[in-house]
C-alpha positions as CSV (number, residue, x, y, z in Angstrom):
1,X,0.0,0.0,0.0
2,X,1.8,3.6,-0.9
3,X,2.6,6.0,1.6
4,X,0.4,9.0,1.2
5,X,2.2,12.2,0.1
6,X,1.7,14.9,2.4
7,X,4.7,17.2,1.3
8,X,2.3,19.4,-0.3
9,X,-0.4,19.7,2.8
10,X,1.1,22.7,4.3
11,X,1.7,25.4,1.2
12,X,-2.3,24.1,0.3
13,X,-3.3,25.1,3.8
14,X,-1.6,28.4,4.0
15,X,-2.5,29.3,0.7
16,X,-6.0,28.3,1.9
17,X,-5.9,30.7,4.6
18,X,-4.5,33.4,3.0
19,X,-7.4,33.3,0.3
20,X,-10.4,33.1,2.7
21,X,-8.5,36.5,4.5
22,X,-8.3,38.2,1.6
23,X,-12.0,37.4,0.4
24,X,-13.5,38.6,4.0
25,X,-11.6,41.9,3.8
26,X,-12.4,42.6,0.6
27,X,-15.9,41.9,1.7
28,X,-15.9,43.5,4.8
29,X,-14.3,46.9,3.0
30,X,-17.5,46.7,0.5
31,X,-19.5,47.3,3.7
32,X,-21.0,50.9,4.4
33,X,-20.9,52.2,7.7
34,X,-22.7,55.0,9.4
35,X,-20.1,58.0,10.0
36,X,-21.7,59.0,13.4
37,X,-24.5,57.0,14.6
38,X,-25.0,58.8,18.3
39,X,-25.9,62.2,16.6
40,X,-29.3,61.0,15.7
41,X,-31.7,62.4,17.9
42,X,-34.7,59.9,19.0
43,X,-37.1,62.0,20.9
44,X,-39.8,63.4,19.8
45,X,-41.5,66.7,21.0
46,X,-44.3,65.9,22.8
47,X,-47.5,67.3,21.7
48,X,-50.7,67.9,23.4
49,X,-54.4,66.3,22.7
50,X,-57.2,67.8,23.7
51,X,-58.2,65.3,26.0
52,X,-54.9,65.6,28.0
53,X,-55.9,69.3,28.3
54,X,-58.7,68.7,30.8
55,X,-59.4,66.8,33.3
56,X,-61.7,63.7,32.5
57,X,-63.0,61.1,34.6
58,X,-63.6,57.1,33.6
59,X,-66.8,55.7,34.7
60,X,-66.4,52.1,35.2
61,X,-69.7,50.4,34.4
62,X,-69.5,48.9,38.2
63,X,-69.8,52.7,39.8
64,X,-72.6,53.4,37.6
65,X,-76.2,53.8,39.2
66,X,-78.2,50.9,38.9
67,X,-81.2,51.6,37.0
């Protein structure tokens, strides 16, 4: 039975290696990135109904007069 050959195993490997790197940071450098992302501003200015500008009262049908 012949001896297998693996004289070759290591420059395969590394080349391997070397490849797949290059391919991520190639793909990785495609990638778009936001410049500043923390000068977004999230809040909203609140603005006023015209229910929250009196005062209301909820009736539950339990506290009404029976009838």
């Amino acid at each position: 039975m012949p001896q297998l050959d693996t004289s070759t195993w290591f420059i395969t490997i590394m080349s391997m290696i070397m490849t797949l790197f290059i391919m991520f940071q190639l793909k990785i450098s495609k990638h778009l990135y936001p410049s500043n992302p923390e000068s977004k501003s999230t809040t909203t200015p609140k603005q006023l109904s015209p229910w929250e500008k009196k005062w209301t009262k909820i009736y539950s049908p339990l506290s009404l007069p029976q009838q």
